[in-house]
C-alpha positions, 0 to 999 in steps of 0.5 A, spaced: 209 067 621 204 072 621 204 079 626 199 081 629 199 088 632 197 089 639 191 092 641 190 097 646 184 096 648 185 100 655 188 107 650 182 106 645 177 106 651 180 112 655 181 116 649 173 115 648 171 117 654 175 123 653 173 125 646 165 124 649 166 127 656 169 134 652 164 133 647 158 133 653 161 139 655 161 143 649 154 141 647 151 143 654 156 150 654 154 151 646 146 150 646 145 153 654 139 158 653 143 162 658 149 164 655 148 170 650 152 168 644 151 175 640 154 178 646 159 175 647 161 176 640 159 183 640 165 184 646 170 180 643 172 187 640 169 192 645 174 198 645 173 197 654 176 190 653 181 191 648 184 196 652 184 191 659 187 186 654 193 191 653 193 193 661 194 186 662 199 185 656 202 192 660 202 188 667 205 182 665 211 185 662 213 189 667 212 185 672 216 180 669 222 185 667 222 186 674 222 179 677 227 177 672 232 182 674 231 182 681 230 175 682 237 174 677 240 179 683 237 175 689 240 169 685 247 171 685 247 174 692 244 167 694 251 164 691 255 169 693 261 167 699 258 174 702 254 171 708 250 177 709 248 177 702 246 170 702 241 171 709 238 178 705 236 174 700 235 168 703 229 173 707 227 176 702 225 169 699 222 166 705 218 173 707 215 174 700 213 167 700 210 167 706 205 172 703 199 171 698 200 175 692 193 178 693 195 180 700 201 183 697 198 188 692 193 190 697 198 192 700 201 197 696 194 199 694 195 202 700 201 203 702 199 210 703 195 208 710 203 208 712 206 212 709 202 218 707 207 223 704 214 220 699 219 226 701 225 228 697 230 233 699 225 239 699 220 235 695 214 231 698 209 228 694 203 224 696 204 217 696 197 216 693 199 221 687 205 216 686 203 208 687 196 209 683 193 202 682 196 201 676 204 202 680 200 198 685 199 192 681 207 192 678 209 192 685 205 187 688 206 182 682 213 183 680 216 183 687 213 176 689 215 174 682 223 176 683 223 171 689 220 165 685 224 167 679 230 168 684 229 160 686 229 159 678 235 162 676 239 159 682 237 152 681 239 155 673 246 157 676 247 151 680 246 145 674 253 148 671 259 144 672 264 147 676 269 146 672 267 151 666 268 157 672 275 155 674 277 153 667 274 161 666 278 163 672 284 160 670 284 164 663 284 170 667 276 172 667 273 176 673 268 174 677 262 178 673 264 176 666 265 168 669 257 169 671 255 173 665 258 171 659 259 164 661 255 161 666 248 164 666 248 163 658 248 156 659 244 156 665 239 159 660 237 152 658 235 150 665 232 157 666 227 157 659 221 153 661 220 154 668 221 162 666 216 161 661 211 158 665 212 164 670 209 169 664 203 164 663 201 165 670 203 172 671 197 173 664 192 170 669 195 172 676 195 179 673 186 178 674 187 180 681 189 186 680 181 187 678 180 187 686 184 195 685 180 197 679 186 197 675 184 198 669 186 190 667 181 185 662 177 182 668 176 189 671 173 191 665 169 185 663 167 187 671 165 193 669 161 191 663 157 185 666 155 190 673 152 195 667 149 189 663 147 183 667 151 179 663 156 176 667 157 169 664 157 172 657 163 177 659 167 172 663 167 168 657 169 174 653 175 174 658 176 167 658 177 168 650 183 173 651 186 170 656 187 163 652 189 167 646 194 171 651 197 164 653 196 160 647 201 165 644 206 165 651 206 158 649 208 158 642 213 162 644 216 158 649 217 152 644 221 157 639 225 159 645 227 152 648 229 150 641 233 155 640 237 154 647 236 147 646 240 147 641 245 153 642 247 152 648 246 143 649 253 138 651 257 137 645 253 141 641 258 145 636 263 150 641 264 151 648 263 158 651 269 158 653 273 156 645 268 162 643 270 167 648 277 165 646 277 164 639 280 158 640 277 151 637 280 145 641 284 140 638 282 134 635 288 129 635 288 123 631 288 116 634 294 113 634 294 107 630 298 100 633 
């Protein structure tokens, strides 16, 4: 009997219809008489966009520091048996949702229109000389990023079996070391992805800082076209470095998910909890009839 193998016709048409769309797209970008290839090469390594692409990098971390540990916070007080600290958290959640990003960071742009002077004992100290565009755009980004960051962790937590908490406090183990050492290491697996998703969108969400002139990529580039008239070649420019941030981001959100993919998988090497004690756990063998 002779096989056949079976030809998916659908698939191979799809597939050139995508090759040929994408290939229309990039002829019509590459051979546009519009678009300045030299000076979109000659900004690529411009002092003023490399220093936007540090202050974006800056942004991004920062913003994310404080997202993941007030959200991890928000998580736990989200799941505490404490019910006011579950409806603060719960309101924090619900209010820093309700709210546009944009509308957040333009907010603490102009925190001082509300509250002109910062006193400290006997120091007062402008507000303006305090939240400077750069302290702004932390605060704006990264207290909108612990709400969501705070739904992902809880979510993390809650994937955890039951058990693994009373057999900890059977053994003895407080509260915090259960949460620490236990679940949250575990939950890990579940965390990663979603997380690692946040960083890619904070790189481009960190873009609308440039409403308060924060220094970031796309202000430059901004900055550059208003003085040039080339403003498709900068956005292009900062297209580039978006990607290449991204692209990395990427890269190192696979690495990372292997890593815990493995480390931390049901049935794969010890549990946390045989680790924590130093005991392995017995494997009898089975009786024989």
């Amino acid at each position: 009997m002779q096989v056949v193998k079976l030809r998916h016709w659908g698939r191979l048409a799809g597939a050139i219809v995508a090759v040929a769309v994408v290939a229309a797209l990039l002829y019509v970008l590459v051979t546009s008489p519009n678009v300045d290839w030299g000076t979109v090469g000659s900004y690529l390594g411009d002092p003023a966009i490399l220093s936007g692409v540090l202050v974006t990098l800056e942004l991004t971390v920062l913003a994310m520091v404080i997202g993941i540990l007030l959200g991890t916070l928000l998580a736990v007080m989200r799941l505490s048996k404490n019910p006011v600290l579950r409806t603060v958290s719960a309101g924090y959640v619900w209010f820093i949702r309700s709210i546009p990003q944009l509308v957040q960071i333009l907010f603490w742009y102009n925190i001082a229109l509300f509250i002109p002077v910062i006193a400290i004992g006997g120091m007062r100290v402008s507000t303006n000389h305090v939240v400077t565009p750069i302290v702004a755009a932390t605060l704006g980004l990264g207290l909108n990023e612990a709400a969501y960051m705070s739904e992902i962790v809880r979510a993390g937590i809650l994937s955890i079996d039951r058990g693994q908490t009373e057999a900890a406090s059977a053994l003895g183990y407080r509260p915090g070391q259960i949460m620490g050492r236990i679940v949250l290491p575990q939950a890990m697996r579940v965390i990663i992805p979603p997380t690692s998703n946040e960083v890619i969108g904070m790189l481009k969400a960190t873009s609308l800082v440039s409403v308060i002139g924060a220094a970031d990529l796309l202000t430059h580039a901004q900055s550059i076209s208003s003085a040039n008239f080339k403003v498709i070649e900068l956005l292009l420019v900062a297209s580039f470095w978006y990607i290449v941030a991204t692209t990395v981001a990427s890269i190192g959100q696979h690495y990372l998910e292997k890593r815990y993919r493995w480390s931390v998988a049901p049935g794969g090497g010890r549990s946390f909890l045989s680790r924590l004690t130093g005991r392995r756990p017995v494997v009898r063998p089975e009786k024989t009839a």
